[in-house]
N, C-alpha and C positions, 0 to 999 in steps of 0.2 A: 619706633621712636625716632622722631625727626632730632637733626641736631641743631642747634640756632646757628645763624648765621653770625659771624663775629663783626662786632662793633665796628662802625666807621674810623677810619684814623684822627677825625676829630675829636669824634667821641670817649677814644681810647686816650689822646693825648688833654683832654678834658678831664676823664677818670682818674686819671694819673698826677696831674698836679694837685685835684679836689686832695690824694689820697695823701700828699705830701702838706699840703695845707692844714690839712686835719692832725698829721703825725706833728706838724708843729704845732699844736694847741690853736691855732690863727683864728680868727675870724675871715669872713671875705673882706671885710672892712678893714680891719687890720693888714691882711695881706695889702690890699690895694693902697692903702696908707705908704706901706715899704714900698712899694711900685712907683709911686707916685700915679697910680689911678685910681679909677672910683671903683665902688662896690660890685658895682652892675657888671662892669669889663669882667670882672673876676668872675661876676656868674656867670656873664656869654661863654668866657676860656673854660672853666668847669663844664656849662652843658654841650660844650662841644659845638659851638658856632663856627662854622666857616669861613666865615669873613671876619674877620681881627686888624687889628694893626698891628700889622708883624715889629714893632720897636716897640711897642707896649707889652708884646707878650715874653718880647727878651726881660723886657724890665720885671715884669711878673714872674720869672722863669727863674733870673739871678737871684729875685730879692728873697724864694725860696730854698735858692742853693740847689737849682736843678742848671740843665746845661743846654741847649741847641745845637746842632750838630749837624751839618751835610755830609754825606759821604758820595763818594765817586759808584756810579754803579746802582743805586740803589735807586727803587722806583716808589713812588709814594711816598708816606707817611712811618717810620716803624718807632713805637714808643716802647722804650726799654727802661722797666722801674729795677 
């Protein structure tokens, strides 16, 4: 039995807000509304798009009560729900 290969860190950071979106009842439309973007942005950040506007996705990120975060040391992407 193969094991899958785990998700891209878009992807995973994509997963991750879709799951917070949802825990708060939202819409993508509604989320994006609180963000002040549109619908769409909120799909690319859900399906894990690469190229974002990184102050839009703070904005989407806050307006769920999620946090962004650097750390010294760390290489990538690590998304912690």
């Amino acid at each position: 039995m193969r094991s899958q290969a785990k998700p891209d860190p878009y992807t995973q950071m994509g997963r991750a807000i879709k799951a917070r979106r949802q825990a708060l009842n939202l819409s993508q439309t509604e989320a994006g509304d609180m963000a002040d973007c549109g619908r769409l942005f909120v799909s690319w950040v859900e399906q894990g798009k690469p190229t974002l506007r990184l102050d839009k996705l703070i904005d989407l990120m806050h307006a769920l009560g999620l946090q962004f975060a650097l750390m010294a040391g760390s290489h990538g992407i690590e998304v912690r729900t």
